[in-house]
N, C-alpha and C positions, 0 to 999 in steps of 0.2 A: 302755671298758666296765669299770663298777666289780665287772660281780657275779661273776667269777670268783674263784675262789678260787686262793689262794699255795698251791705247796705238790705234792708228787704226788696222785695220784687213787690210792691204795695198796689200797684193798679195797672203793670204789664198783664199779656196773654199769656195763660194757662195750661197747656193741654195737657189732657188726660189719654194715655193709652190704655185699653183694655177696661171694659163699660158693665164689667161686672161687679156686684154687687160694692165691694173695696172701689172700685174704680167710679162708682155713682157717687159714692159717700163722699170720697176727696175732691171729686167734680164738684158737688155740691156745698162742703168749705169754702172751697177756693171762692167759687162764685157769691156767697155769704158775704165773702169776705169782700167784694167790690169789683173784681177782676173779672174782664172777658174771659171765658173757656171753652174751649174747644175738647170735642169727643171723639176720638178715632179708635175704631173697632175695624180688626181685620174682618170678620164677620159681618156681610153685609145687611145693611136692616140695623144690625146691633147698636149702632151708635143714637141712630132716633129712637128706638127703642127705648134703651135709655134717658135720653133726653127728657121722652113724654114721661118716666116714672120718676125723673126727676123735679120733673114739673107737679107732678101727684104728689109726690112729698112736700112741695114749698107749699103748695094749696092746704095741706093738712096741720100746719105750722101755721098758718093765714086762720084757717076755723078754728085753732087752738086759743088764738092771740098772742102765737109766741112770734109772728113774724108779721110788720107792718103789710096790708096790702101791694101798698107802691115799690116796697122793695122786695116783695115777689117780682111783679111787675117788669121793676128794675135789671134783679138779676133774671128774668127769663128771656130778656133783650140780649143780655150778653151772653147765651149760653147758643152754640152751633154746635151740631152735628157736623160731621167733614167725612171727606168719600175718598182723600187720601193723607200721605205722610206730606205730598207737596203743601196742602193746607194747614199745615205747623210752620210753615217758614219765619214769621215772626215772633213768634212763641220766645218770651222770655228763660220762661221753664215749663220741660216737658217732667212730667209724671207717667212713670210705666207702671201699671198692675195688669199684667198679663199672667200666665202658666207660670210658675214654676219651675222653669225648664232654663237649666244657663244658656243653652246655644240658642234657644228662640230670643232670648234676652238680649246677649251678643248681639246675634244677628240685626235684631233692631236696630240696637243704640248706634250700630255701624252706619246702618242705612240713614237713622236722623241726623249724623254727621253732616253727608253731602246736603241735609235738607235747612237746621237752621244756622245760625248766624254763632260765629266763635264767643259773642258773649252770655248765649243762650246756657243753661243751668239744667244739664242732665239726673233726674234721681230716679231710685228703682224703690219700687215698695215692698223685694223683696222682705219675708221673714226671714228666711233659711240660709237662699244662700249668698256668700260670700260677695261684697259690694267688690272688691278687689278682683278677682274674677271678673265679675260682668263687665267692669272694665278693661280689662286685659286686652280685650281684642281691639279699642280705640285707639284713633293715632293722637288723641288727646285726651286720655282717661283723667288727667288734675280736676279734673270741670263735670265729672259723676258724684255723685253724694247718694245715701241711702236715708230714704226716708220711709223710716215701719209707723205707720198709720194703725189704729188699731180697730177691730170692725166692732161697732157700727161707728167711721170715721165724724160722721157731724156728731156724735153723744161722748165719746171717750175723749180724755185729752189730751193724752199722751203723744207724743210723737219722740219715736229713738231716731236721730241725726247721727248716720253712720259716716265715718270716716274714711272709708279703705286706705291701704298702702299708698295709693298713688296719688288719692285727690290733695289739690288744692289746699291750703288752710282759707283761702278767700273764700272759695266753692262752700265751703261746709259754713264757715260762717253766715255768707248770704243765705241758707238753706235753713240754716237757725232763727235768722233774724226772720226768715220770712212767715215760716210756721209760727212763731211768736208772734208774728204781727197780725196772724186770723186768729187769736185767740185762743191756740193750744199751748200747750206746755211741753216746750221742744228738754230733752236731755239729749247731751254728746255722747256718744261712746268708739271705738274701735270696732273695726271691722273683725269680732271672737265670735265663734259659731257661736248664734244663740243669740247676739247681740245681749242684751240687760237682761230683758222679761223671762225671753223661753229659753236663757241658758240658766238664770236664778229658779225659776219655779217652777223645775223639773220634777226633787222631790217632793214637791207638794202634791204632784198625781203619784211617783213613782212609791211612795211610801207606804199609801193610802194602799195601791193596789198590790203594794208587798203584804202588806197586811192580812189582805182578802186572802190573798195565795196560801200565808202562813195559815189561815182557818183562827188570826185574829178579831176579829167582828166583821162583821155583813155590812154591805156599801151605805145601808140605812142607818146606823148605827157609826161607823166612821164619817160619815158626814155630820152626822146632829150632832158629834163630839166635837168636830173643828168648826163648825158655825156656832155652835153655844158656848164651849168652855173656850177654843182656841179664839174666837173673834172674827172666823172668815166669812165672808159675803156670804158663798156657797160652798158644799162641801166639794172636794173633788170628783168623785162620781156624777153625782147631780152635774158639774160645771163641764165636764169630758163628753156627756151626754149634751148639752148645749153646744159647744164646740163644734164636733164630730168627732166622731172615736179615732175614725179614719185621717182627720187631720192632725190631731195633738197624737196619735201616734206617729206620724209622718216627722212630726217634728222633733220628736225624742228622739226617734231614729236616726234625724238627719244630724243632730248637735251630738250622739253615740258618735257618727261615724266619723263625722268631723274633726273630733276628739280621741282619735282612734281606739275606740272601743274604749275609756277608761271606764276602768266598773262601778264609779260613782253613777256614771251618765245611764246603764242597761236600762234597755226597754224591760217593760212588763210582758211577757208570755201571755197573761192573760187578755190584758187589751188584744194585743196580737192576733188572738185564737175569735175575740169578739168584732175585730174589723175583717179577720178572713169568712164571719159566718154572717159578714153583711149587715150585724146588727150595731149600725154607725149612730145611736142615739135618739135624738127627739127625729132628724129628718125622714129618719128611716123607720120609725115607731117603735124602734125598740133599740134599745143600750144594753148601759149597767140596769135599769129600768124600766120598765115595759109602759107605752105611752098610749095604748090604745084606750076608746074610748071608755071603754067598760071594765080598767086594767084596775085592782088594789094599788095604791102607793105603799110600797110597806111599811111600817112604823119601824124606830129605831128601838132596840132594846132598852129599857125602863124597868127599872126595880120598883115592884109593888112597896108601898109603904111599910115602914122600919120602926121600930120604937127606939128612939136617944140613947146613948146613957145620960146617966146624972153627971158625971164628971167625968172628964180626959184630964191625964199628963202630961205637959210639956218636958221635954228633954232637948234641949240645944237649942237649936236654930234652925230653922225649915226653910231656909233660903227665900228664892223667886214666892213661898209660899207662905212666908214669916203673916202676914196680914190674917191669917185664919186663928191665928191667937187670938184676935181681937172678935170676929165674927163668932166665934166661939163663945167666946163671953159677953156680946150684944144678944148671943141664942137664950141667954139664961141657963148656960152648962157650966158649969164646976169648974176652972182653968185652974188646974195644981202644976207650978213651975216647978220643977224640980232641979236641983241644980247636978252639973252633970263632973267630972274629977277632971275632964282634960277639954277645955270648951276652945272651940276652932275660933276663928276669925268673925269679927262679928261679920253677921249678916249671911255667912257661908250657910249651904245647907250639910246635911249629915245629921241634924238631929229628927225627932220623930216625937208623933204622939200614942199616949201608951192607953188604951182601953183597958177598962177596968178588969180583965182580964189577963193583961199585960202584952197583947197582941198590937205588935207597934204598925202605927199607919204612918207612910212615908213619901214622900213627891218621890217620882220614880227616879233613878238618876242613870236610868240605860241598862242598867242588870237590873234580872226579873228579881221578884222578890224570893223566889225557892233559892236565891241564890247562897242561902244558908242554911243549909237543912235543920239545923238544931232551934230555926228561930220560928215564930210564928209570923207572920208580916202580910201588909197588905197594902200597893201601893196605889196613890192616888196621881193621876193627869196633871201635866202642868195648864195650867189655864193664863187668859191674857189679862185677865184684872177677878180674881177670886171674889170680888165686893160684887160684880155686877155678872159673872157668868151665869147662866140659867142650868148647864150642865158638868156633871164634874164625872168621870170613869176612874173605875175601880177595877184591880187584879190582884185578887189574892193569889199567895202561895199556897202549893198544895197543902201545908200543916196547920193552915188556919180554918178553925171550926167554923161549920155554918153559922152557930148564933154571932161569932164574931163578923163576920162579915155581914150580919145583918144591923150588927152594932152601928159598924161603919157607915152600913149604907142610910143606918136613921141621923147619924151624926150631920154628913150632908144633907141630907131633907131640912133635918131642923132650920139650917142655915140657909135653905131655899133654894137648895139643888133639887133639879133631878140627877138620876143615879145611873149610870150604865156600867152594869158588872163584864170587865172583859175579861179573855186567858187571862193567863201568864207571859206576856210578849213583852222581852227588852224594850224599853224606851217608850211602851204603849201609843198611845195615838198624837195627841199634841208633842210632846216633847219629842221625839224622836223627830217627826215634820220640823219644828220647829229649828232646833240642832244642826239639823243640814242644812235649812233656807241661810239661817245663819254663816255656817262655813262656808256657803257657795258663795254668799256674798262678800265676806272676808278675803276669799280665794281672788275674785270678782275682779278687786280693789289692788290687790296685788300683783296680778297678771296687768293691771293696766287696760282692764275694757272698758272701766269709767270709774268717775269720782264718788267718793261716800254718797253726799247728796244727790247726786244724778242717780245712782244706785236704788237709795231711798225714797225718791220720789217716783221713779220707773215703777217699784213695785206696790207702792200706793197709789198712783194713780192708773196705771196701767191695769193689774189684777186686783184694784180695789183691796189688798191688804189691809189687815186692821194699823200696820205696824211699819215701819220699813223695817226690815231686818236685823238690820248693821244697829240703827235704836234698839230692838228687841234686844242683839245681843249685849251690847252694852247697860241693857235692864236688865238681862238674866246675871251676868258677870262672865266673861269669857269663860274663864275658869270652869265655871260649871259647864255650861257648852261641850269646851274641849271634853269633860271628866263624864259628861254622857256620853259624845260620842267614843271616847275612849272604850266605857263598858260595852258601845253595842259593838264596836268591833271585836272585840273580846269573845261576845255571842257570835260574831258572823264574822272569820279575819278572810275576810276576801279581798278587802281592800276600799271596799264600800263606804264605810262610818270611822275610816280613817281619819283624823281632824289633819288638817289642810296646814302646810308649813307659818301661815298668815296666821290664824286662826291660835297656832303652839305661841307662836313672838308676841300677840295680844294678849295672851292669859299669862306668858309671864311677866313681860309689861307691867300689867294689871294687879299683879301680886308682889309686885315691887314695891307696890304704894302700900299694902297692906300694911 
């Protein structure tokens, strides 16, 4: 389609369909950003409605000082409520956040055809589904573009600039330029169920709440381990509870189904079982965590204080974990390197530190620690920077005596951990999470739903990640990645923690150079 124009949409009409909460937020950008906007709700009432709570917001940005008077002012001049679709007629670009629903979506975009002008800039807000789809039904789908706003749309700054099959390259570019030019941070990607975000950081809940299933640690305790040692904002539970249970399950749902069941993608049973007993998180007062006034928070498990040893032995190389030789010996503990008969690649992991008892402590690498019955072992969490985490988890092997493991647990203290003793579960809490964000992003990149950096930056700014991924893995070393997930399919070959065809061609890549 030629009649789109190059270029931002910087001070054309805006409209907004659908005046709920996502639909206020992007109203409320746009208009920020300089633009008349307009409000249309099929619900009558619902567009002024809006309007006035959008007015209650900019007033609250005015008492803040975060927003001039006069450009409250300004933009509540340019803001209408509209009583039809005929009142879009000159609208540059419209914005849908309506249901959900593709044929209410359809149905729309059909109807605003006859309404505005062939140069006007169609986008839908869905998350889920499919921008090629909701176009399908247009007699000029080139000129729809997806734009996933993230809620609360004036605070995050993400914006995913979807592609479909049909559109335009004009369309999606002006659709870029323009969310660029109110001051988000637009990323490209293709029309793949999931779009970037909620097809990447799926396991980041699904892992979490495999865990809980397997009678891994309790939602209190896998959370304070991925927000203290792994680096994330919030833990998953905590964040699913914020969400709604009932929406981020809808959404793993929808990117399963999409994806025809692959068993990477399987929903959790449990979420399942907690959105069908109604308890949808903070809205609903009760989640993974019960929100009422007078409810305990539970605390995450913590190990009572530990006595040190005097001295550990080094043997090899502790990989992504190599820095704890040094914290170790900033502790005022004993570091005895030991040298080892067949020493791998530098900087690989595989080696371990041996307690004075000879009870080897090890970054996990996806097989539990019993995975030798004749050994003693105890494995430790990978963490996002070991110098500055506040927590580090522990899983001993059945063979390893209590005082050792209380060895261990004084070892981290000393070094200004707390301690969380978990099972015995392959891949334990961070590194397993971690392994997968990593593969699905690798996967990501090679299916073609978007570039490294768009990848990267999606999932920092978008889910606030400590890390982009695609970085993370190329700080862990592929190698190791593949060689955890390798072991946990090994524990589970369903097909799950298979490392991803992308994911095999990087680590040998990667060991090429070795």
């Amino acid at each position: 389609m030629t009649e789109i124009d190059r270029g931002p949409a910087r001070t054309g009409t805006v409209a907004v369909i659908g005046t709920g909460t996502m639909g206020q937020g992007i109203a409320q950008v746009a208009l920020v950003a300089g633009h008349p906007v307009r409000l249309y709700d099929a619900a009558p009432g619902r567009a002024a409605r809006a309007a006035d709570a959008i007015a209650d917001r900019l007033g609250r940005l005015v008492a803040k000082g975060s927003l001039p008077a006069a450009d409250r002012d300004a933009a509540l001049g340019r803001l209408a409520p509209v009583a039809g679709l005929a009142d879009l007629a000159d609208a540059e670009l419209v914005i849908e956040a309506i249901l959900e629903e593709l044929g209410a979506k359809q149905q729309l975009f059909t109807a605003l055809e006859s309404v505005v002008s062939k140069r006007c800039l169609l986008a839908t807000n869905t998350s889920s589904l499919s921008v090629t789809a909701v176009a399908g039904a247009l007699r000029h789908p080139g000129r729809l573009v997806g734009l996933h706003f993230f809620n609360p749309a004036p605070l995050l700054p993400l914006v995913e600039v979807v592609r479909g099959s049909l559109t335009d390259e004009a369309a999606a570019d002006r659709a870029y330029d323009t969310v660029a030019a109110w001051g988000k941070t637009p990323v490209r990607c293709a029309d793949s169920p999931g779009f970037i975000v909620n097809r990447i950081a799926r396991p980041f809940y699904a892992e979490a709440f495999r865990i809980r299933e397997e009678g891994g640690a309790d939602p209190a305790t896998v959370d304070a381990v991925l927000r203290e040692s792994g680096g994330f904002r919030m833990g998953p539970f905590e964040l699913t509870d914020l969400i709604g249970q009932d929406v981020n399950e809808a959404v793993t749902r929808s990117v399963w189904e999409a994806l025809f069941h692959d068993p990477k993608f399987t929903p959790s049973l449990a979420q399942r079982q907690l959105v069908a007993s109604g308890r949808h998180g903070r809205k609903a007062g009760h989640g993974w965590f019960d929100y009422a006034e007078d409810a305990e928070r539970p605390a995450p498990h913590t190990a009572e204080p530990c006595e040190a040893p005097e001295k550990v032995a080094l043997r090899g190389h502790l990989g992504p974990a190599d820095v704890l030789a040094e914290l170790i010996a900033e502790a005022g503990i004993t570091l005895i390197r030991e040298p080892v008969e067949a020493p791998g690649p530098e900087g690989r992991a595989g080696g371990y530190l041996a307690l004075p008892d000879g009870t080897r402590l090890s970054l996990t690498d996806g097989s539990p620690a019993g995975a030798d019955p004749n050994a003693r072992c105890i494995r430790f969490d990978l963490a996002l920077d070991y110098r500055t985490a506040a927590r580090v988890a522990l899983a001993p092997s059945g063979t390893a005596a209590p005082e050792s493991v209380r060895s261990a647990i004084g070892l981290f203290q000393a070094l200004g951990k707390r301690v969380s003793v978990v099972p015995d579960l392959p891949g334990m809490i961070v590194a397993r999470t971690v392994a997968m964000l990593v593969d699905f992003a690798e996967d990501a990149v090679a299916r073609g739903v978007a570039s490294p950096d768009d990848i990267d930056t999606a999932m920092r700014s978008g889910v606030s990640y400590p890390r982009g991924p695609l970085r993370w893995g190329r700080d862990l070393g592929a190698s190791w990645v593949r060689d955890t997930l390798r072991n946990l399919h090994e524990a589970w070959p369903t097909g799950r923690y298979a490392p991803s065809q992308a994911l095999m061609r990087r680590a040998a890549a990667e060991e090429k150079l070795l």
